[in-house]
C-alpha positions as a Markdown table, in Angstrom:
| # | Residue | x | y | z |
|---|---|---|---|---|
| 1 | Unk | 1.5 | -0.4 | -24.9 |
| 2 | Unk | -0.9 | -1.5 | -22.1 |
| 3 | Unk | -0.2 | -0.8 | -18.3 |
| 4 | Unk | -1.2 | -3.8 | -16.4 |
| 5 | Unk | -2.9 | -3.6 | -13.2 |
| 6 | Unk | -1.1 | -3.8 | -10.3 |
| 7 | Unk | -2.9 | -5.8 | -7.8 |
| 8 | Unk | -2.8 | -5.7 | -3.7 |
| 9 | Unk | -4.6 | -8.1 | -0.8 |
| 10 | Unk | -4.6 | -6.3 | 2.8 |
| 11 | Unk | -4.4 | -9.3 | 5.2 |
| 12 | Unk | -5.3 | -8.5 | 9.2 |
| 13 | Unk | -7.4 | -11.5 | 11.3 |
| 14 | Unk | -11.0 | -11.7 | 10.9 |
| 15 | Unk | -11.4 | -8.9 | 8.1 |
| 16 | Unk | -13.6 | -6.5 | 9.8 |
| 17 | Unk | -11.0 | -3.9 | 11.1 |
| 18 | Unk | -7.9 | -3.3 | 10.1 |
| 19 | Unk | -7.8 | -4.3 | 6.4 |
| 20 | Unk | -11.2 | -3.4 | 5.5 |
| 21 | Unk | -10.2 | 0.0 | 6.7 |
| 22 | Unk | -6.7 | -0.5 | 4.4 |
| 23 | Unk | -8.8 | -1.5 | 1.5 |
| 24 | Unk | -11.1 | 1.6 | 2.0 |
| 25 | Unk | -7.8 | 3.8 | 2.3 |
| 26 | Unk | -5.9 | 2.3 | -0.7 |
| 27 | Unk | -8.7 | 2.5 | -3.4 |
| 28 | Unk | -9.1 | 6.4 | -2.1 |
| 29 | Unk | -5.8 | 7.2 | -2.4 |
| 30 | Unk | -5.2 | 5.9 | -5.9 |
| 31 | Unk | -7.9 | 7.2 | -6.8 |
| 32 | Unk | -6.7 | 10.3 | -6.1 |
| 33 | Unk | -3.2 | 9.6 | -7.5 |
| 34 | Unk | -4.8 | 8.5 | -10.7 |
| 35 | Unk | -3.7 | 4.8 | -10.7 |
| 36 | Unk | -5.4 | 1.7 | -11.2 |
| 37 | Unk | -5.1 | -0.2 | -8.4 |
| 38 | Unk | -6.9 | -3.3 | -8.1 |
| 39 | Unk | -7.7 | -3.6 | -3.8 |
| 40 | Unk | -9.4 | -5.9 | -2.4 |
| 41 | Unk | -8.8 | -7.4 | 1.7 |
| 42 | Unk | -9.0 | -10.3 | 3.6 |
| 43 | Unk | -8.1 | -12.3 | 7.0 |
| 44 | Unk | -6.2 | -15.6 | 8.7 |
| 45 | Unk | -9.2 | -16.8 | 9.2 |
| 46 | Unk | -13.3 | -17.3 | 8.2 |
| 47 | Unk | -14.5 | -16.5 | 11.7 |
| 48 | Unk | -16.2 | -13.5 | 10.6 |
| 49 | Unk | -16.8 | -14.2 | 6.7 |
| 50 | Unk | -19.8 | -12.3 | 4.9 |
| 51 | Unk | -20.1 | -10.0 | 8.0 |
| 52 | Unk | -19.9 | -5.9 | 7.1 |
| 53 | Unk | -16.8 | -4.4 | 8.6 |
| 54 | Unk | -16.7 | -3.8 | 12.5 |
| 55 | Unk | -19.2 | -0.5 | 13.2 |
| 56 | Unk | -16.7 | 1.2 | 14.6 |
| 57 | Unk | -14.1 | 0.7 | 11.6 |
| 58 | Unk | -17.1 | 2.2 | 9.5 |
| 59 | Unk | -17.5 | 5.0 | 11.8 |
| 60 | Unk | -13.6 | 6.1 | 11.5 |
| 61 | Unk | -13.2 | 5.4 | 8.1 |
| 62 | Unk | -16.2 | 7.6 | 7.1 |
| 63 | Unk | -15.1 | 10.4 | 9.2 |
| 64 | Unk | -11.8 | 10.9 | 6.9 |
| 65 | Unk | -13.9 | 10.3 | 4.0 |
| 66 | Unk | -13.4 | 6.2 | 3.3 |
| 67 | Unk | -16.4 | 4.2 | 2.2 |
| 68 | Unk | -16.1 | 0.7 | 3.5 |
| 69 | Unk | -20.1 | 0.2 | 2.3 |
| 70 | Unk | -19.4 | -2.5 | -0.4 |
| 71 | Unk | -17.2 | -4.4 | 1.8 |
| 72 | Unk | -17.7 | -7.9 | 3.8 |
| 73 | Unk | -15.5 | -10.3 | 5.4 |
| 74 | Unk | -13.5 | -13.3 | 3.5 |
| 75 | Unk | -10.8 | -15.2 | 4.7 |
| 76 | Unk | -7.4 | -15.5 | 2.6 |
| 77 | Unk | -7.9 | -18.1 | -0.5 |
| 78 | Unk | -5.0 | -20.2 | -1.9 |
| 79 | Unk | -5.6 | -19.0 | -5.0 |
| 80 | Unk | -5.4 | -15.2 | -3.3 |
| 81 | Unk | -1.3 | -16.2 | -3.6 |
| 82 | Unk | -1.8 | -15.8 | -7.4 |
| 83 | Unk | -4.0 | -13.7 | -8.0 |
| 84 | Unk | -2.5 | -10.3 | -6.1 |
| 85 | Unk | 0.9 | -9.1 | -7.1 |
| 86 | Unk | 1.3 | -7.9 | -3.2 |
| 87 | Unk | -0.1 | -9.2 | -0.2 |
| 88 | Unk | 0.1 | -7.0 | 2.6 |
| 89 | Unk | 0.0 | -7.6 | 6.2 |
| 90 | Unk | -0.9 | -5.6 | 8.9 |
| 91 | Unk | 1.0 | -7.2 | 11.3 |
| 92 | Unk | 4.2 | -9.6 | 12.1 |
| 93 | Unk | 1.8 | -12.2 | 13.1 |
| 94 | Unk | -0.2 | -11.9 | 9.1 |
| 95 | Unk | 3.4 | -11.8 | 8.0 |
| 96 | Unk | 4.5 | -14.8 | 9.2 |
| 97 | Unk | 1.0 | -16.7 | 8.1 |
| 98 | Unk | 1.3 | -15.5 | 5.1 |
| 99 | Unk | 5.0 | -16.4 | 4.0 |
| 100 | Unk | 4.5 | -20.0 | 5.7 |
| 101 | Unk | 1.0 | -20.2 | 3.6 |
| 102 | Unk | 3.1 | -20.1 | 0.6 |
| 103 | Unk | 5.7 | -22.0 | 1.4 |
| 104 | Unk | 3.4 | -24.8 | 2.0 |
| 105 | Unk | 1.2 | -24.3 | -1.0 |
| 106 | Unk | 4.8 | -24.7 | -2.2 |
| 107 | Unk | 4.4 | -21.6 | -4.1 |
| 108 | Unk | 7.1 | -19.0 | -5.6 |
| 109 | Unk | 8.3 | -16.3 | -3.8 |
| 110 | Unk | 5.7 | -13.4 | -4.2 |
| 111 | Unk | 5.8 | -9.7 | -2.5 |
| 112 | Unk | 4.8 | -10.6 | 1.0 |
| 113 | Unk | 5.3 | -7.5 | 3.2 |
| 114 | Unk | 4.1 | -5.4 | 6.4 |
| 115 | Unk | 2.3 | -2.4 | 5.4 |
| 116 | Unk | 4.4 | -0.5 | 7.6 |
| 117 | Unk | 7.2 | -1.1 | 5.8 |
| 118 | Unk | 5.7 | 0.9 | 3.1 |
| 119 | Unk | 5.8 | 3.8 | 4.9 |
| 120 | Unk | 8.8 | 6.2 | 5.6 |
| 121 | Unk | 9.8 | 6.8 | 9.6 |
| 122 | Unk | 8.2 | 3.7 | 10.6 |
| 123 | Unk | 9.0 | 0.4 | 9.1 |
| 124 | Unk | 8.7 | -2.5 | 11.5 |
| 125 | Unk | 5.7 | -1.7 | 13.1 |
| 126 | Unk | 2.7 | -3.2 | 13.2 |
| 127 | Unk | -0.4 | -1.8 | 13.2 |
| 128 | Unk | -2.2 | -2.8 | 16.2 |
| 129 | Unk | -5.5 | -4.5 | 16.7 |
| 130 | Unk | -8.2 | -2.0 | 17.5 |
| 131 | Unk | -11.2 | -5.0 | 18.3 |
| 132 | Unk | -11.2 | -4.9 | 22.0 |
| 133 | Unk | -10.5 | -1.2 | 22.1 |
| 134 | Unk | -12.5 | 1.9 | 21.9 |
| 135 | Unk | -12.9 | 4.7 | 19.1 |
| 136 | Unk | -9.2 | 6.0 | 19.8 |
| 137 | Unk | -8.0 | 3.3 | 18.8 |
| 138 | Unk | -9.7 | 2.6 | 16.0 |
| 139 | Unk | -8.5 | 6.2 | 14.7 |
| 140 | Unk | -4.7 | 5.6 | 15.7 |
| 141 | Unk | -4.8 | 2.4 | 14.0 |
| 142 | Unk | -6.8 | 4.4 | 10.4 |
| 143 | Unk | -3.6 | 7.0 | 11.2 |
| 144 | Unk | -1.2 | 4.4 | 10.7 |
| 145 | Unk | -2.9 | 3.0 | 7.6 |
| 146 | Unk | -2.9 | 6.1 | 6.1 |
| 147 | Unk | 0.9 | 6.5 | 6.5 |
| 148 | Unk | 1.2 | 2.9 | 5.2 |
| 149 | Unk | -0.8 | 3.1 | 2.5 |
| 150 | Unk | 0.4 | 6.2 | 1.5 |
| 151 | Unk | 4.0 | 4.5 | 0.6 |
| 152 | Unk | 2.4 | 1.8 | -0.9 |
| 153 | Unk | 0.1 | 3.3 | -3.5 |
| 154 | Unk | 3.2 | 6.1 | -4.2 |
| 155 | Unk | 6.1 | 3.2 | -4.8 |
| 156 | Unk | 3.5 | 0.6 | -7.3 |
């Protein structure tokens, strides 16, 4: 019997904070869980496509141990809607560009969710955008993530 690979997209706006950081988080912890667990991340939009993750995402990834080195920015692909068996927002805003992406690709219902309805204690929030903030809230953001991502990679 084979075990397919489940896969999962992290979606956040330009792809240089919050999912790359999600991405990072996810591969590490099934890793550690033993499951294959295809990851990859992506944004709304191309404004930032090909660039490294923000330095600052880096900086608090690789503090808890994440390595966001092989990482750069893409936007979200209509062919992403295929591929990945979950797309994942990080907020209500990716949520709602996400499920209205598919509807107008005319595409099948597919698992479209908030990553913080992964979690347990704190589903319905978003996880906010750290860009114009400092290195606090870069690391409140990776805590959320972490709790996100943690229910995620547990429940597929």
């Amino acid at each position: 019997m084979t075990i397919r690979q489940v896969s999962v997209l992290f979606v956040c706006t330009g792809n240089i904070c919050r999912s790359p950081l999600a991405e990072a988080v996810a591969r590490a912890k099934a890793a550690a869980l033993g499951k294959q667990v295809l990851v990859d991340s992506a944004g709304t939009g191309d404004w930032h496509a090909g660039e490294r993750p923000d330095r600052r995402a880096v900086t608090a990834g690789e503090a808890r141990g994440y390595d966001l080195s092989d990482q750069s920015a893409r936007a979200v692909e209509d062919e992403d809607f295929r591929r990945f068996d979950h797309l994942v927002a990080l907020d209500s805003g990716h949520l709602r560009w996400l499920s209205a992406r598919r509807a107008a690709l005319r595409l099948p219902e597919r698992s479209i969710t908030k990553l913080m309805d992964w979690s347990v204690g704190l589903a319905g929030r978003d996880v906010p955008d750290p860009y114009y903030g400092d290195a606090a809230e870069f690391e409140a953001a990776l805590d959320l993530i972490e709790r996100g991502v943690e229910g995620l990679v547990a429940r597929v």
